[in-house]
MITI-174368 format. One line per 4 residues: number of its first residue (from 1); their letters; for each residue x, y, z of C-alpha. Coordinates in pm, whole numbers, always signed. Layout:
<atoms>
NUM = A = X/Y/Z  ... $
</atoms>
This chain:
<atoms>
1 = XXXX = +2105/+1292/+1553  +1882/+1363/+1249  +1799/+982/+1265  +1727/+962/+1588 $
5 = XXXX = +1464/+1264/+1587  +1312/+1158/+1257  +1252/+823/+1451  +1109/+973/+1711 $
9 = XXXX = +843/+1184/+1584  +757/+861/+1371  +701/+676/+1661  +527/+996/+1872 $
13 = XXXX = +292/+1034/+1547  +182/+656/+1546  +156/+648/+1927  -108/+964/+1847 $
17 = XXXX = -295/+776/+1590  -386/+506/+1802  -470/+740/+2090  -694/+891/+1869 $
21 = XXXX = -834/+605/+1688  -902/+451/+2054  -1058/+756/+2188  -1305/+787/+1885 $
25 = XXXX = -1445/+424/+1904  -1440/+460/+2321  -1641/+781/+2246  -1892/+623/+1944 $
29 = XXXX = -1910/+322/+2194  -2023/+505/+2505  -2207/+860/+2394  -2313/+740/+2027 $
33 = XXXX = -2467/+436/+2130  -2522/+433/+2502  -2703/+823/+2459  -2727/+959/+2075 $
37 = XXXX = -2812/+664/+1895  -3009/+488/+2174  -3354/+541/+2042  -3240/+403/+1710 $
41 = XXXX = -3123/+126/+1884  -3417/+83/+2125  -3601/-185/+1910  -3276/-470/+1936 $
45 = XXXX = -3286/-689/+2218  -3005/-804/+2416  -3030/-959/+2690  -3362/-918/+2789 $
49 = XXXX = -3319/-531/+2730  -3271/-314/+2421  -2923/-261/+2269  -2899/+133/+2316 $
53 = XXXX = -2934/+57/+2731  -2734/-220/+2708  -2448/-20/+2554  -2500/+207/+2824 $
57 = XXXX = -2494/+30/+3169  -2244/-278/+2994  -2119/-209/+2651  -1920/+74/+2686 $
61 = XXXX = -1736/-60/+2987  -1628/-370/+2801  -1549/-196/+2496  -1329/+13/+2718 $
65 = XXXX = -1171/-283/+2888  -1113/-399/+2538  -956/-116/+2412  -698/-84/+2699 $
69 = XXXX = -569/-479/+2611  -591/-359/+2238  -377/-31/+2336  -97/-235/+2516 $
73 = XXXX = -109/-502/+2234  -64/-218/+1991  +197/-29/+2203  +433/-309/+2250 $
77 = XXXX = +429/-365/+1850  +495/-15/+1842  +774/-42/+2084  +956/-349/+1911 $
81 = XXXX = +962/-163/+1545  +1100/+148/+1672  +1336/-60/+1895  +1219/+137/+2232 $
85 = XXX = +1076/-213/+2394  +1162/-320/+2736  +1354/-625/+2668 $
</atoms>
């Protein structure tokens, strides 16, 4: 039983990192460049626009999309070492 709970806050505390880790970049992504850092940024084209609007209206959406395929990558590796997978 001691095993079994030891295993699962393992597992609950990695699942948390990555939450966290993928919540930080989605927010650096999407307010830090798209608003904050955007006249920093302003003098980079992309495009045929600057790189702090560009992060805004298309960056942080893909970076989002990415993170979501990165999340399930990284969750089914998760899964398999603590042996909770699906198959």
């Amino acid at each position: 039983m001691a095993d079994h709970t030891k295993n699962a806050q393992a597992y609950w505390r990695a699942n948390l990192r990555l939450i966290i880790i993928s919540l930080a970049i989605w927010a650096l992504v999407s307010y830090g460049f798209g608003i904050l850092l955007r006249p920093m940024l302003a003098g980079i084209p992309v495009g045929g626009t600057d790189l702090g609007f560009w992060f805004a209206q298309q960056g942080s959406i893909l970076t989002f999309i990415a993170l979501i395929f990165f999340y399930a990558w990284r969750m089914n590796k998760l899964d398999k070492e603590f042996g909770v997978d699906e198959e």
